[in-house]
PAZAPA-4460 file (N, C-alpha, C; in steps of 0.05 Angstrom, whole numbers, plus 32768, in hexadecimal, padded with zeros to 4 digits):
% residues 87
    n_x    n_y    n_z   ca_x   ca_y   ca_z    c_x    c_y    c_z   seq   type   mol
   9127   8244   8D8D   912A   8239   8DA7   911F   821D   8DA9     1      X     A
   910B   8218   8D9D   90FC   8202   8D9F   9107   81E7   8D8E     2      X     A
   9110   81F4   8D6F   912C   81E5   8D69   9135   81DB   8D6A     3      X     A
   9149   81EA   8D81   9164   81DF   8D91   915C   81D0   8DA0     4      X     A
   914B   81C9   8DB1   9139   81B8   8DC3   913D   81A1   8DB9     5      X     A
   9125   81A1   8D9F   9124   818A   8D91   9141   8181   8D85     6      X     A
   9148   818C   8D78   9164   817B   8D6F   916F   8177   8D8A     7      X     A
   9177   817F   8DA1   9188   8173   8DB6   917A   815F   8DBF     8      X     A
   9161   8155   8DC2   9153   814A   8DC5   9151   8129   8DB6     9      X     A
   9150   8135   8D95   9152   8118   8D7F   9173   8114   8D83    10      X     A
   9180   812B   8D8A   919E   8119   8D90   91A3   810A   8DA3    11      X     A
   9196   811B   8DBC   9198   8100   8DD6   9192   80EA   8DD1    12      X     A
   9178   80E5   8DC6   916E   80C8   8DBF   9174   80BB   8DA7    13      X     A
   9186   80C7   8D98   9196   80BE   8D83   91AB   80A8   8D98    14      X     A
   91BC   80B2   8D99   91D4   80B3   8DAC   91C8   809B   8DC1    15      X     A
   91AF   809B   8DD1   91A3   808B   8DDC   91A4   806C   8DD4    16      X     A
   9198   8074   8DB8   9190   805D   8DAE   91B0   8050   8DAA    17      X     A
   91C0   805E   8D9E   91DC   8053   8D8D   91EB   8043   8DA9    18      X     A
   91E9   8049   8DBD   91F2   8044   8DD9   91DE   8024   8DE3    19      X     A
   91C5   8027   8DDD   91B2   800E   8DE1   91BC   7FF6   8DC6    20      X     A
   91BF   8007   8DB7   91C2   7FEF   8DA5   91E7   7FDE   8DA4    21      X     A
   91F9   7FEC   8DB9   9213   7FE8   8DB7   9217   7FD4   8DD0    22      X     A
   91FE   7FE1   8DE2   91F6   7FCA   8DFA   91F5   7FAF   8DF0    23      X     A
   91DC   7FB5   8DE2   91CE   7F9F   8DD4   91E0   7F88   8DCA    24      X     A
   91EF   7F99   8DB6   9205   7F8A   8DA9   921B   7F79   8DBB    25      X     A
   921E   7F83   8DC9   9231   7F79   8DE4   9225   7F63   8DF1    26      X     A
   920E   7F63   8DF5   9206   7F4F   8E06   91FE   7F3A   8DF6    27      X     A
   91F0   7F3A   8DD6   91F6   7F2A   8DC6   920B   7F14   8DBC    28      X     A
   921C   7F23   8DC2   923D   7F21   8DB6   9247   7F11   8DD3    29      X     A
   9245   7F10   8DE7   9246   7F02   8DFC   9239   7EEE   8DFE    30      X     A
   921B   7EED   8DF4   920B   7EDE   8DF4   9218   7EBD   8DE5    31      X     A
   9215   7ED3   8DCA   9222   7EBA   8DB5   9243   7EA4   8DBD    32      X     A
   924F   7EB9   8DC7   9266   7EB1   8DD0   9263   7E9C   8DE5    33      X     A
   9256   7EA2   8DF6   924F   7E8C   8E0D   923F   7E73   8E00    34      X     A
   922F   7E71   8DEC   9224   7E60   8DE0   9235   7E49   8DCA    35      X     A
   9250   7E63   8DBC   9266   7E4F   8DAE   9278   7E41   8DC8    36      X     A
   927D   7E44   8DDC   928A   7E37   8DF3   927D   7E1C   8DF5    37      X     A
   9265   7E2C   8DFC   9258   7E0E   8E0B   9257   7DFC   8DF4    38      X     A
   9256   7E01   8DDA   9247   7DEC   8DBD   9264   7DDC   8DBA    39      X     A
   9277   7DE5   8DC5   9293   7DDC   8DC0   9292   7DBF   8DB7    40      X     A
   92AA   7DAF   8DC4   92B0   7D9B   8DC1   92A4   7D8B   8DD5    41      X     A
   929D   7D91   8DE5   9286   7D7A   8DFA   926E   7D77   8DF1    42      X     A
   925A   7D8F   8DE5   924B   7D8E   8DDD   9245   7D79   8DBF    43      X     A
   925E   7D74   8DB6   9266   7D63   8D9C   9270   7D49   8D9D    44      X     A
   927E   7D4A   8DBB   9280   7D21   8DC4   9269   7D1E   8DD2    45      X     A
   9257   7D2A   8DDC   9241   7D1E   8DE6   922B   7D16   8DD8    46      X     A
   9221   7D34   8DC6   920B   7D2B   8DB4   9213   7D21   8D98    47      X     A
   922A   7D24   8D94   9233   7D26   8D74   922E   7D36   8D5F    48      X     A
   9239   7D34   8D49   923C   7D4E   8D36   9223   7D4F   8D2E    49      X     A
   920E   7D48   8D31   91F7   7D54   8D25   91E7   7D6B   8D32    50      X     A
   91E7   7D60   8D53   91E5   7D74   8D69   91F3   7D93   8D62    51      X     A
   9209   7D7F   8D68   9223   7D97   8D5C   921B   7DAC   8D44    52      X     A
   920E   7DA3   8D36   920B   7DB0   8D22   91EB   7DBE   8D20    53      X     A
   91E1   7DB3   8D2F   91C4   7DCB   8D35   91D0   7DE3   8D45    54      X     A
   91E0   7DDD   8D57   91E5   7DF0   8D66   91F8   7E07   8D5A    55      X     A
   9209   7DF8   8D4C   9217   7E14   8D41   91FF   7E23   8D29    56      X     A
   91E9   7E12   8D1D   91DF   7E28   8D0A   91CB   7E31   8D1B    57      X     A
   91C5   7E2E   8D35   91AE   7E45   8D40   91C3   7E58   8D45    58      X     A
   91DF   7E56   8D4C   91ED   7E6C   8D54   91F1   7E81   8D3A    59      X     A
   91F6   7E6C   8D23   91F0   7E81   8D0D   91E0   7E94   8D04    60      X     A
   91C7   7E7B   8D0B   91AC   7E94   8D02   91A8   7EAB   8D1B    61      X     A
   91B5   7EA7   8D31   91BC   7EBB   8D41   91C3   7ED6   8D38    62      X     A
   91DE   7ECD   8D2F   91F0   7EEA   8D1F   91E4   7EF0   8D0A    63      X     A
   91D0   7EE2   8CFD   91C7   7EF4   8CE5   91AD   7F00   8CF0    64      X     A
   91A9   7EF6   8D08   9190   7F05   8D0B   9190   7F24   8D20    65      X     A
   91B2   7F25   8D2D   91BE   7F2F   8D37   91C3   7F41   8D25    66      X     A
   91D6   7F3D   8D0F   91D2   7F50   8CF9   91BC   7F61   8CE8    67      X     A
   91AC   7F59   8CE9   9192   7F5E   8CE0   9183   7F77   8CF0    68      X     A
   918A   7F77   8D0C   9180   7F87   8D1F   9197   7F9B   8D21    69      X     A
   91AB   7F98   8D1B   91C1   7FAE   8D1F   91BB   7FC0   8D02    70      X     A
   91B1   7FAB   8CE4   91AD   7FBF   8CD0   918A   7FCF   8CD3    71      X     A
   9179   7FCC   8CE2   9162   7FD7   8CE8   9168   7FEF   8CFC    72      X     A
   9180   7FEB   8D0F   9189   7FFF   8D1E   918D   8013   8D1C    73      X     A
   91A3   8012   8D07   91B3   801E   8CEB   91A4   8034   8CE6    74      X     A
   9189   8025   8CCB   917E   8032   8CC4   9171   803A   8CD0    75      X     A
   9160   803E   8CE3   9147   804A   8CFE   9165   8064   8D00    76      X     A
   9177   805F   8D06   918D   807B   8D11   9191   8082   8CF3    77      X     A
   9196   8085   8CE2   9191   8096   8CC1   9183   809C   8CC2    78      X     A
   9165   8090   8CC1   9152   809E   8CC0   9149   80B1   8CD4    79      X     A
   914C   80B4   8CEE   914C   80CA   8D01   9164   80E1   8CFA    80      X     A
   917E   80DA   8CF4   9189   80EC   8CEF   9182   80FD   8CD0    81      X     A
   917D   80EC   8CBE   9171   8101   8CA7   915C   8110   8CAF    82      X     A
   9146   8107   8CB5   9132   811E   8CC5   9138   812C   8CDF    83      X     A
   9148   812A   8CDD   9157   8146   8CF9   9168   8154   8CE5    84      X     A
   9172   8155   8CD1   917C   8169   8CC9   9166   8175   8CB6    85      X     A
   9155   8164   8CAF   913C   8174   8C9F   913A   818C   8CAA    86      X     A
   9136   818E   8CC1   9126   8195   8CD0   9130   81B7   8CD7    87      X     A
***
Protein backbone atom coordinates (compact mmCIF):
# COMPACT_ATOMS: atom_id res chain seq x y z
CA UNK A 1 0.00 0.00 0.00
CA UNK A 2 2.59 2.32 0.97
CA UNK A 3 4.43 1.48 -2.38
CA UNK A 4 1.86 2.47 -4.53
CA UNK A 5 1.76 5.81 -2.69
CA UNK A 6 5.23 6.36 -3.22
CA UNK A 7 5.59 5.44 -6.77
CA UNK A 8 2.33 7.54 -7.67
CA UNK A 9 3.83 10.01 -5.82
CA UNK A 10 7.76 9.95 -7.57
CA UNK A 11 5.53 9.83 -10.73
CA UNK A 12 3.56 12.94 -10.07
CA UNK A 13 6.64 14.80 -9.45
CA UNK A 14 8.42 13.13 -12.19
CA UNK A 15 5.83 14.29 -14.68
CA UNK A 16 5.94 17.67 -12.60
CA UNK A 17 9.22 18.32 -13.14
CA UNK A 18 9.21 17.10 -17.15
CA UNK A 19 6.15 19.75 -17.50
CA UNK A 20 8.47 22.63 -15.49
CA UNK A 21 11.24 22.01 -17.52
CA UNK A 22 9.03 22.14 -21.04
CA UNK A 23 7.78 25.50 -19.50
CA UNK A 24 11.09 26.43 -18.95
CA UNK A 25 12.12 25.58 -22.32
CA UNK A 26 9.36 27.61 -23.89
CA UNK A 27 9.96 30.65 -22.28
CA UNK A 28 13.67 30.37 -23.05
CA UNK A 29 13.09 29.69 -26.57
CA UNK A 30 10.91 32.88 -26.66
CA UNK A 31 13.32 34.54 -24.78
CA UNK A 32 16.16 33.94 -27.22
CA UNK A 33 13.93 34.55 -30.15
CA UNK A 34 12.96 37.98 -29.01
CA UNK A 35 16.63 38.77 -28.44
CA UNK A 36 17.62 37.47 -32.31
CA UNK A 37 14.83 40.13 -33.57
CA UNK A 38 15.89 42.90 -31.75
CA UNK A 39 20.11 42.09 -32.55
CA UNK A 40 18.82 42.17 -36.20
CA UNK A 41 19.74 44.59 -38.71
CA UNK A 42 19.21 47.88 -36.69
CA UNK A 43 21.03 46.76 -34.07
CA UNK A 44 24.06 46.31 -36.83
CA UNK A 45 23.58 49.88 -38.71
CA UNK A 46 23.62 51.52 -35.52
CA UNK A 47 26.32 49.97 -33.48
CA UNK A 48 28.14 48.00 -36.15
CA UNK A 49 29.36 44.53 -36.57
CA UNK A 50 31.29 44.33 -33.57
CA UNK A 51 28.23 45.20 -31.35
CA UNK A 52 26.65 42.96 -33.66
CA UNK A 53 28.78 40.42 -32.84
CA UNK A 54 28.82 40.50 -28.92
CA UNK A 55 25.35 40.20 -29.12
CA UNK A 56 24.90 37.25 -31.19
CA UNK A 57 27.67 35.30 -28.98
CA UNK A 58 25.85 36.15 -25.59
CA UNK A 59 22.86 34.64 -27.48
CA UNK A 60 25.04 31.76 -28.09
CA UNK A 61 26.38 31.21 -24.82
CA UNK A 62 22.69 31.37 -24.05
CA UNK A 63 21.78 28.08 -25.96
CA UNK A 64 24.64 26.33 -24.66
CA UNK A 65 23.88 27.20 -21.41
CA UNK A 66 20.23 26.45 -22.16
CA UNK A 67 21.39 23.15 -23.23
CA UNK A 68 23.34 22.41 -20.40
CA UNK A 69 20.27 22.75 -18.09
CA UNK A 70 18.01 20.67 -20.28
CA UNK A 71 21.03 17.85 -20.03
CA UNK A 72 21.06 18.19 -15.95
CA UNK A 73 17.20 17.86 -16.32
CA UNK A 74 17.57 14.84 -18.28
CA UNK A 75 19.67 13.30 -16.00
CA UNK A 76 17.95 14.50 -12.35
CA UNK A 77 14.62 12.55 -14.39
CA UNK A 78 17.00 9.07 -15.07
CA UNK A 79 18.13 9.26 -12.11
CA UNK A 80 14.66 9.45 -10.22
CA UNK A 81 13.27 7.10 -12.57
CA UNK A 82 16.07 4.33 -12.00
CA UNK A 83 15.48 4.57 -8.26
CA UNK A 84 11.73 4.20 -8.60
CA UNK A 85 12.00 1.09 -10.17
CA UNK A 86 14.62 -0.05 -7.63
CA UNK A 87 12.40 0.23 -5.44
Amino acid sequence: MKKDKLTKLVNFAKWGLVILLLIYIAISLKTIENKIETAGDNNFKRFGPLQYDLEVGILKSMIIDLEEKIDKQSQLLEYIDENTRNR
